[in-house]
C-alpha angles and dihedrals in degrees: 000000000000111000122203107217091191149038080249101104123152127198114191114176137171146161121226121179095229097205139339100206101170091066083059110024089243119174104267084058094038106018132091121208138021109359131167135189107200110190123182122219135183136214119245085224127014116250122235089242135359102309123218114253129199122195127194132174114251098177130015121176118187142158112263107223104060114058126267120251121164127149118193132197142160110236152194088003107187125176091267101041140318132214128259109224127196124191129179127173141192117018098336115138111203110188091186145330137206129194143196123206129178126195126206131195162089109331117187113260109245100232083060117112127215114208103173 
């Protein structure tokens, strides 16, 4: 368990649509196997510490006769951002995908000083 040592706490959230393959006939439309989409994002402020992230799928658009595999993690969360990643596997045609994702955690207080 994360524990918060001050009233400093910061909540940063966003929604970013992670591919839209169909359009382009990209490989997780077109594509068989192991595939990843790997998207970046940044805080609008940076967080005291690593903050805890949460991701969920707000939109997911496949084709409906092979079947549907998606795993979906936040990595690489620094105190400054972290990457979605998106991975799918076998047949699966995945036409687009969009994600939430909400971080948690320690902000500096704004009456603090940074000397160095």
């Amino acid at each position: 368990m994360k524990r918060l040592r001050n009233h400093c706490v910061g909540i940063d959230q966003g929604e970013r649509t992670l591919f839209s393959d169909f359009e382009i006939d990209g490989p997780m439309w077109k594509g068989k196997g192991p595939r990843i989409a790997r998207i970046p994002v940044e805080f609008d402020e940076k967080f005291r510490e690593e903050p805890s992230v949460m991701l969920s799928i707000s939109m997911w658009d496949m084709d409906s006769v092979p079947n549907a595999r998606m795993d979906l993690r936040a990595e690489d969360i620094t105190e400054n951002g972290f990457n979605i990643v998106f991975r799918t596997w076998g047949d699966s045609r995945v036409a687009r995908v969009r994600a939430t994702w909400m971080a948690i955690g320690e902000v500096r207080d704004g009456d603090e000083w940074i000397l160095y």
